[in-house]
GUBA-998479 format. One record per residue (C-alpha): residue number from 0; residue in one letter; x, y, z. Coordinates in steps of 0.2 Angstrom, whole numbers, padded with zeros to 4 digits. Each point is the difference from the previous one (the first is absolute). Example, Ala and Ser with C-alpha at 12.3 -4.5 7.8 and 13.67 -1.06 7.14 Angstrom:
<atom seq="0" type="A" east="0062" north="-0022" up="0039"/>
<atom seq="1" type="S" east="0006" north="0017" up="-0003"/>
END
This chain:
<atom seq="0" type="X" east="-0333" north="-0259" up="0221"/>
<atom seq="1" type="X" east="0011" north="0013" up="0006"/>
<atom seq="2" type="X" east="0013" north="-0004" up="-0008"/>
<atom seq="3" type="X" east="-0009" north="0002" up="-0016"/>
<atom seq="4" type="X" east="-0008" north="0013" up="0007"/>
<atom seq="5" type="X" east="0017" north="0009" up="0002"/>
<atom seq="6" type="X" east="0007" north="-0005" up="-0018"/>
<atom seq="7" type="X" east="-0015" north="0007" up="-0007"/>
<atom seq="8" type="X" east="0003" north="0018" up="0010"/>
<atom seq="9" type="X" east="0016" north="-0002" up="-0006"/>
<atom seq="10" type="X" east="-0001" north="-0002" up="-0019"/>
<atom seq="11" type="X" east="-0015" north="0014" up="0002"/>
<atom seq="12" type="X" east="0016" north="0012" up="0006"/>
<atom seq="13" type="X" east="0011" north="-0006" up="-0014"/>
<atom seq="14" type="X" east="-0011" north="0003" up="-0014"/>
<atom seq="15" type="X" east="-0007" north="0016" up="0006"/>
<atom seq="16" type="X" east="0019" north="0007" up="0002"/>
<atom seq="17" type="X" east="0003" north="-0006" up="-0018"/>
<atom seq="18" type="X" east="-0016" north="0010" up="-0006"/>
<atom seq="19" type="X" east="0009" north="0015" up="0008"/>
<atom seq="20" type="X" east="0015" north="0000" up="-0006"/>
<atom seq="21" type="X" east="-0005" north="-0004" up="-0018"/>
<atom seq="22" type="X" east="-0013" north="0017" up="0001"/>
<atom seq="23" type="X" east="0016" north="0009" up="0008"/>
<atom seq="24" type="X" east="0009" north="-0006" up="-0014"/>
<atom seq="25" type="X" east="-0011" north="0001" up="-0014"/>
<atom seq="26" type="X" east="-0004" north="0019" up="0008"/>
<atom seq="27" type="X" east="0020" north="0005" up="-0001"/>
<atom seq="28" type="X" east="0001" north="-0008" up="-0018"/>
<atom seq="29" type="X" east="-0016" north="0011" up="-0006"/>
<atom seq="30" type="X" east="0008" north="0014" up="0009"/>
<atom seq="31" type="X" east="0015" north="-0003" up="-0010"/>
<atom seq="32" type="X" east="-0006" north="0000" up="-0016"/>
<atom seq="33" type="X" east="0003" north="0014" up="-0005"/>
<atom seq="34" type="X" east="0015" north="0005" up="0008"/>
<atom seq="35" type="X" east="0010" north="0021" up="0001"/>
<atom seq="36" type="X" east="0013" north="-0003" up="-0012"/>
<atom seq="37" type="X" east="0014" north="0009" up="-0010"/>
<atom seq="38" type="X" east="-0007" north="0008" up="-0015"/>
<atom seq="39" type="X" east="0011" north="0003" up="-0017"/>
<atom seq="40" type="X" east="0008" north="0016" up="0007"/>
<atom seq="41" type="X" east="0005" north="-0008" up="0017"/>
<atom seq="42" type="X" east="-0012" north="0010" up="0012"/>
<atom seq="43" type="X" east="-0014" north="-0010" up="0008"/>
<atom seq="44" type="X" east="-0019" north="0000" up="-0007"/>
<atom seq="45" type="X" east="-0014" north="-0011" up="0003"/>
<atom seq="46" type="X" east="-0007" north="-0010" up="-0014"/>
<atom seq="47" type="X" east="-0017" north="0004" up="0002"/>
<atom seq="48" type="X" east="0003" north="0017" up="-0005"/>
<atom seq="49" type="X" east="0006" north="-0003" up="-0017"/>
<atom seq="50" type="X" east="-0020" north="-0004" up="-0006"/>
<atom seq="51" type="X" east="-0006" north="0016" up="0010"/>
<atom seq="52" type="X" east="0011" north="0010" up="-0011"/>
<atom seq="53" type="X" east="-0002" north="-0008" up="-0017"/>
<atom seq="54" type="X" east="-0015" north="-0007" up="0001"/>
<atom seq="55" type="X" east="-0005" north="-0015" up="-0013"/>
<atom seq="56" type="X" east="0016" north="0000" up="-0009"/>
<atom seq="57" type="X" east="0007" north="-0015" up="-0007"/>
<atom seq="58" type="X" east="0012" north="-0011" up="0006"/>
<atom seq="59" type="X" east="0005" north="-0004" up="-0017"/>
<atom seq="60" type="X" east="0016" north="0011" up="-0011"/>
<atom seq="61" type="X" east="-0009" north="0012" up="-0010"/>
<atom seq="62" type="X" east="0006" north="0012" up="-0012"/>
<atom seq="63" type="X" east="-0001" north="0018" up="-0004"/>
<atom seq="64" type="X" east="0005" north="0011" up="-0014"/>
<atom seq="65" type="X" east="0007" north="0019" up="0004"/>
<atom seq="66" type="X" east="-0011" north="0012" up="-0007"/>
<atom seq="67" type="X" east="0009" north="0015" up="-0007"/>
<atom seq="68" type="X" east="-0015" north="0013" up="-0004"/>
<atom seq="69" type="X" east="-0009" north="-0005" up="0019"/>
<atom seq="70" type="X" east="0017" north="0003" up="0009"/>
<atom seq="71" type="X" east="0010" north="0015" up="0003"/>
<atom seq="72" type="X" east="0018" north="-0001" up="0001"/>
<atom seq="73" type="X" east="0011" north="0018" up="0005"/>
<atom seq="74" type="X" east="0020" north="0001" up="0001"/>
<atom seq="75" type="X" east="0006" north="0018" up="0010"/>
<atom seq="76" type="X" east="0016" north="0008" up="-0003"/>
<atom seq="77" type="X" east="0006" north="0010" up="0011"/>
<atom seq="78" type="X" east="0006" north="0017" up="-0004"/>
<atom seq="79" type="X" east="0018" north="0003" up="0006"/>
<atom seq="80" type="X" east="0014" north="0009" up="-0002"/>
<atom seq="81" type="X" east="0010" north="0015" up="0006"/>
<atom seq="82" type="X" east="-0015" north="0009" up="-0007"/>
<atom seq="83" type="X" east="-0011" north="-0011" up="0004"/>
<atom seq="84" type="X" east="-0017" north="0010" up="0005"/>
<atom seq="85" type="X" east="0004" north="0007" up="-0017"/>
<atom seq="86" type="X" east="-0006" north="-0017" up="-0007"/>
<atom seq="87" type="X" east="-0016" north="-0010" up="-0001"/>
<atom seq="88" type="X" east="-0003" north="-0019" up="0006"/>
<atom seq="89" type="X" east="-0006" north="-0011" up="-0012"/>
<atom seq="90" type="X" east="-0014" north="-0010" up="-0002"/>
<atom seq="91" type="X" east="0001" north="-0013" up="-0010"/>
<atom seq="92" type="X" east="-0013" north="-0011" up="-0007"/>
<atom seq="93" type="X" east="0003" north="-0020" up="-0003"/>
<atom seq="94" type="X" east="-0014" north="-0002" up="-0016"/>
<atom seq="95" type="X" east="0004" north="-0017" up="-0007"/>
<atom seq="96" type="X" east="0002" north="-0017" up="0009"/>
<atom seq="97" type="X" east="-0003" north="-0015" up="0002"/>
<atom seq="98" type="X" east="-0001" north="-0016" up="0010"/>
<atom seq="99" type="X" east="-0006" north="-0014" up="0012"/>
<atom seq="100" type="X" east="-0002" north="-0004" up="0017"/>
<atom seq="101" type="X" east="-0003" north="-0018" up="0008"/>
<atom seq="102" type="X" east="-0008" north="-0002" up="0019"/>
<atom seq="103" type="X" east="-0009" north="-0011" up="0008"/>
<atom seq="104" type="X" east="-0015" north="0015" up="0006"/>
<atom seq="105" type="X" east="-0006" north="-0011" up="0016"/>
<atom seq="106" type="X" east="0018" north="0003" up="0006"/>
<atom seq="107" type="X" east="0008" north="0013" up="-0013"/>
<atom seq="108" type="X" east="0018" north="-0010" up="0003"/>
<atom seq="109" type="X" east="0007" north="-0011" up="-0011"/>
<atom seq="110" type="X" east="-0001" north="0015" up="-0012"/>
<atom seq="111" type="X" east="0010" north="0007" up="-0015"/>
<atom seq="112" type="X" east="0001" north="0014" up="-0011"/>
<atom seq="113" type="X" east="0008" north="0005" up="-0016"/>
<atom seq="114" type="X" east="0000" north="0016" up="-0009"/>
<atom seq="115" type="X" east="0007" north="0009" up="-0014"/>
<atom seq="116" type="X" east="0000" north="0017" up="-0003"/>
<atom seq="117" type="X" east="0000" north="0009" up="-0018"/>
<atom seq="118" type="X" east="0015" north="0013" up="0004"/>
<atom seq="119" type="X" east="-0008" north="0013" up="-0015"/>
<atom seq="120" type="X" east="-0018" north="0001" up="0009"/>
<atom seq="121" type="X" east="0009" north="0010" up="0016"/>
<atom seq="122" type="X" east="-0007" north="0018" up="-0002"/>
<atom seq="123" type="X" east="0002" north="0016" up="0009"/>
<atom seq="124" type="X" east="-0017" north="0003" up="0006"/>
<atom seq="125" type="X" east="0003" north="0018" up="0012"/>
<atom seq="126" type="X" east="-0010" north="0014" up="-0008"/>
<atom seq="127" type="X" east="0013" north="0013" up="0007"/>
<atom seq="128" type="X" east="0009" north="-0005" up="-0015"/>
<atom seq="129" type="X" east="-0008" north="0006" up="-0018"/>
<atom seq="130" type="X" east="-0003" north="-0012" up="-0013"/>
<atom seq="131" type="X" east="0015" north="0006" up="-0010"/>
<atom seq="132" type="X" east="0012" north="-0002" up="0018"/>
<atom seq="133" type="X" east="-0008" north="-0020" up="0003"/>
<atom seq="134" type="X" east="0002" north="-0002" up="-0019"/>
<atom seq="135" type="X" east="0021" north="0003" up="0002"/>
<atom seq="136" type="X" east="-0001" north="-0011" up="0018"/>
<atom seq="137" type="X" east="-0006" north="-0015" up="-0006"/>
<atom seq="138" type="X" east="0012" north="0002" up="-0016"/>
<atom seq="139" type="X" east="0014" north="0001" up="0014"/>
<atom seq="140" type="X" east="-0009" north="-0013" up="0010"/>
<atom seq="141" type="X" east="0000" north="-0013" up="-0017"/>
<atom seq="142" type="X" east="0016" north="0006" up="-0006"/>
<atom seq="143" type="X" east="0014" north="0005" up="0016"/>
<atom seq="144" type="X" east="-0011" north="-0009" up="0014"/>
<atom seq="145" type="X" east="-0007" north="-0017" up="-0004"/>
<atom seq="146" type="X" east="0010" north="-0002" up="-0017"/>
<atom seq="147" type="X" east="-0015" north="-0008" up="-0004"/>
<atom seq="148" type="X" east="0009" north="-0005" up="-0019"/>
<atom seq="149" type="X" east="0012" north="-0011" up="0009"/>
<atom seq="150" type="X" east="-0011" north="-0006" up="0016"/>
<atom seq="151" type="X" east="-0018" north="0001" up="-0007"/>
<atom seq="152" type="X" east="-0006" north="-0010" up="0017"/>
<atom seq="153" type="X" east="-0002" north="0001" up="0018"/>
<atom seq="154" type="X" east="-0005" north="-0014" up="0009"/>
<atom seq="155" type="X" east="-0002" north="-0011" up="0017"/>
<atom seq="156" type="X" east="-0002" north="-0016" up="0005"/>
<atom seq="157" type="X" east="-0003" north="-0003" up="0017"/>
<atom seq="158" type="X" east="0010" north="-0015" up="0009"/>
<atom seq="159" type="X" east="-0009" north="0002" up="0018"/>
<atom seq="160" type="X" east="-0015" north="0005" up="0009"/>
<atom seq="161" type="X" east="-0006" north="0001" up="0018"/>
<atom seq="162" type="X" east="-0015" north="0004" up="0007"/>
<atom seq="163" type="X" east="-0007" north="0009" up="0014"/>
<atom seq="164" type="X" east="-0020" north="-0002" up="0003"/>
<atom seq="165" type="X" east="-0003" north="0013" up="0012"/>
<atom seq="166" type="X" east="-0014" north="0012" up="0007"/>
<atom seq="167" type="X" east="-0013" north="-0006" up="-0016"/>
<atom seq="168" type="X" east="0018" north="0005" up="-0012"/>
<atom seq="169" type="X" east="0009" north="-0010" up="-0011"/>
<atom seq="170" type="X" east="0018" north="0006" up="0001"/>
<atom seq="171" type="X" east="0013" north="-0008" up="-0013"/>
<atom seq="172" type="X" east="0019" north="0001" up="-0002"/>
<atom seq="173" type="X" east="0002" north="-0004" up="-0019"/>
<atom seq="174" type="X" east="0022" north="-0003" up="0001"/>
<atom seq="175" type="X" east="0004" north="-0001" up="-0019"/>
<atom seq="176" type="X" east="0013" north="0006" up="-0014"/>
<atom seq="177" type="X" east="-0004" north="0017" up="-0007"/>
<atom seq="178" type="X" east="0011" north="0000" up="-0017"/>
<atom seq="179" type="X" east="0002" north="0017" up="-0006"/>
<atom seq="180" type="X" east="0011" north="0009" up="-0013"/>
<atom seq="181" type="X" east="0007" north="-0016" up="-0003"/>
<atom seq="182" type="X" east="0006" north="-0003" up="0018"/>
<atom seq="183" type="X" east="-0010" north="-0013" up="0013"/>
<atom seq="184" type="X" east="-0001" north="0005" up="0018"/>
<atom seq="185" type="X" east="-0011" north="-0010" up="0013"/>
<atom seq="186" type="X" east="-0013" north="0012" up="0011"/>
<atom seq="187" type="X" east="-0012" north="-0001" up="0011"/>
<atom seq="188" type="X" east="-0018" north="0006" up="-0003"/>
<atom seq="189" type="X" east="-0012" north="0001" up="0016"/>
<atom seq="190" type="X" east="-0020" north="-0001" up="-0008"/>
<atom seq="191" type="X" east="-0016" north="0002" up="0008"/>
<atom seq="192" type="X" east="-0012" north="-0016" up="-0010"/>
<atom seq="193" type="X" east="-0017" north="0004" up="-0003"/>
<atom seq="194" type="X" east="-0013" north="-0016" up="-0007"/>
<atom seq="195" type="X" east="-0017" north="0003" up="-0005"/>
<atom seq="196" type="X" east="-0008" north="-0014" up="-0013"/>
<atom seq="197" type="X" east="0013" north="-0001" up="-0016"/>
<atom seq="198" type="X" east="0009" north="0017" up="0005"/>
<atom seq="199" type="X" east="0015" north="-0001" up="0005"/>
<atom seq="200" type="X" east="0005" north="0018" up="0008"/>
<atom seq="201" type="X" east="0019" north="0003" up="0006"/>
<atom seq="202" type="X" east="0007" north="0016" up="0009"/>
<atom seq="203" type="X" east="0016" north="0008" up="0005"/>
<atom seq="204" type="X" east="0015" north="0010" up="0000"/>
<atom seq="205" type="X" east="0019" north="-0003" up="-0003"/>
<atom seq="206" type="X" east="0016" north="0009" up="-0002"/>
<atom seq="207" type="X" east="0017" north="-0004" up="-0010"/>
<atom seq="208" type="X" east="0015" north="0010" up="-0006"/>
<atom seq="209" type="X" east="0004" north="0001" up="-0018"/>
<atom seq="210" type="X" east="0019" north="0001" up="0002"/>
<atom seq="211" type="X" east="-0005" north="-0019" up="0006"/>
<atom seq="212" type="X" east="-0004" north="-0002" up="-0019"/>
<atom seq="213" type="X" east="0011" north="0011" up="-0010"/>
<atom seq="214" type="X" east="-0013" north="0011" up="-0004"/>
<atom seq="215" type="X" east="0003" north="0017" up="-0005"/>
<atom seq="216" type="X" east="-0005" north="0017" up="0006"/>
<atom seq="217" type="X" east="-0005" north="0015" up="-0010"/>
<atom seq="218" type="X" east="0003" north="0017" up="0008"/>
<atom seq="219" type="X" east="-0002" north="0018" up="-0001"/>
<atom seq="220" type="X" east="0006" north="0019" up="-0001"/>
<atom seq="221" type="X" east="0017" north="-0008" up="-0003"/>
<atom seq="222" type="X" east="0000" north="-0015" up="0011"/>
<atom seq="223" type="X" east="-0006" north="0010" up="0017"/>
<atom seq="224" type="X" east="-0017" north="-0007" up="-0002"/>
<atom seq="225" type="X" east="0001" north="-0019" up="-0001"/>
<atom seq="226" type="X" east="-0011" north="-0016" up="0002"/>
<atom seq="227" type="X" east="0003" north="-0007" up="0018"/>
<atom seq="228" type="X" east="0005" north="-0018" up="0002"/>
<atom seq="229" type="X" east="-0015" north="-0008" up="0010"/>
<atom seq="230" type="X" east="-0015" north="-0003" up="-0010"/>
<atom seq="231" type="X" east="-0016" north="-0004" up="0008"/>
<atom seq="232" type="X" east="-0014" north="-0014" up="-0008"/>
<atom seq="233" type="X" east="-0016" north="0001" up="0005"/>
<atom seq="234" type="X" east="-0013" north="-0012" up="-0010"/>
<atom seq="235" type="X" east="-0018" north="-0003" up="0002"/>
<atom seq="236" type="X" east="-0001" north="-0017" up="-0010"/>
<atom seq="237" type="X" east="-0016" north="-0008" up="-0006"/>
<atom seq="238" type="X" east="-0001" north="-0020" up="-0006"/>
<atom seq="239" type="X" east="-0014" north="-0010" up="-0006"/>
<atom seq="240" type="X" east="-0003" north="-0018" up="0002"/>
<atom seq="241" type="X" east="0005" north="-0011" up="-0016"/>
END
């Protein structure tokens, strides 16, 4: 009897040790489910952040169309110059574009975005100018400027996009080629993403220099006033759901 007795104890021990380790193991494996990993933009988030931040978006590519009369695009030029506190900055106003973006919103990444610009629809908007002063700008802006005869379009195409989801924010790198006066250059675009139902909200700032793209400057009391080179974008863009 003892023997049997001692098998039994035995066997007892055995099975018991296995229902540990399986609960030890099944514990890790649960634990691990949802692992830290690398996000698009190669800095570390946790996944279940993403649904805190856009809460009951789909997993699925959706589709929205840029909104031109919801959205306000601005291009500044920099006064410069010998004379330059002679001058004024410029601010001009982007009135007619067009476009598309594509994004998963549960995870914004994959995304694209594609827009084109109608080079005649940028106005000087700053009312230190008189109507009869914005009038010859935007003559000079059409005709010296943009050459909008010859290049009637401006557009970009993005070709990458990382994503940061961090602090509740959305930030995006849109990398894409910005082709202007004829001449296609690759930039970067950093946006802040905003998603609330079937608006699509994206904002930010960026900066390039228009010797980059052949693009002419006008000047002033016989050149000492001039157009500097950098010219700074800043967009509010609006985009609704298709």
């Amino acid at each position: 009897m003892r023997p049997l007795k001692l098998s039994a104890l035995i066997l007892f021990i055995i099975l018991a040790a296995g229902i540990i380790v399986h609960y030890s193991t099944g514990s890790r494996n649960v634990a691990g489910a949802h692992p830290l990993q690398l996000n698009e933009s190669g800095g570390s988030t946790n996944e279940s952040v993403v649904p805190s931040i856009l809460s009951g978006a789909s997993s699925t590519l959706a589709r929205y169309r840029l909104d031109a009369s919801q959205s306000r695009f601005m291009v500044r030029a920099f006064a410069g110059g010998l004379l330059w506190f002679k001058g004024h900055d410029h601010f001009i106003a982007v009135r007619d574009f067009s476009g598309e973006v594509q994004l998963t919103p549960s995870a914004i990444s994959p995304a694209s975005l594609q827009m084109t610009i109608r080079a005649e629809s940028l106005v000087e908007t700053r009312d230190v100018f008189t109507e009869q002063q914005k009038q010859i700008i935007n003559r000079e802006l059409r005709e010296i400027v943009l050459e909008t005869n010859k290049y009637p379009e401006i557009t970009f195409k993005s070709t990458d996009v990382t994503v940061n989801l961090s602090g509740g924010q959305v930030e995006a790198k849109i990398g894409g080629d910005l082709t202007l006066h004829g001449v296609t250059r690759h930039i970067v675009i950093p946006t802040e993403v905003t998603l609330s139902g079937s608006t699509l909200r994206a904002r930010g700032e960026f900066t390039i220099n228009r010797s980059d793209y052949n693009v002419k400057a006008t000047s002033a009391f016989h050149g000492t006033v001039r157009v500097r080179d950098n010219l700074k974008f800043t967009f509010d863009i609006v985009a609704q759901q298709i």
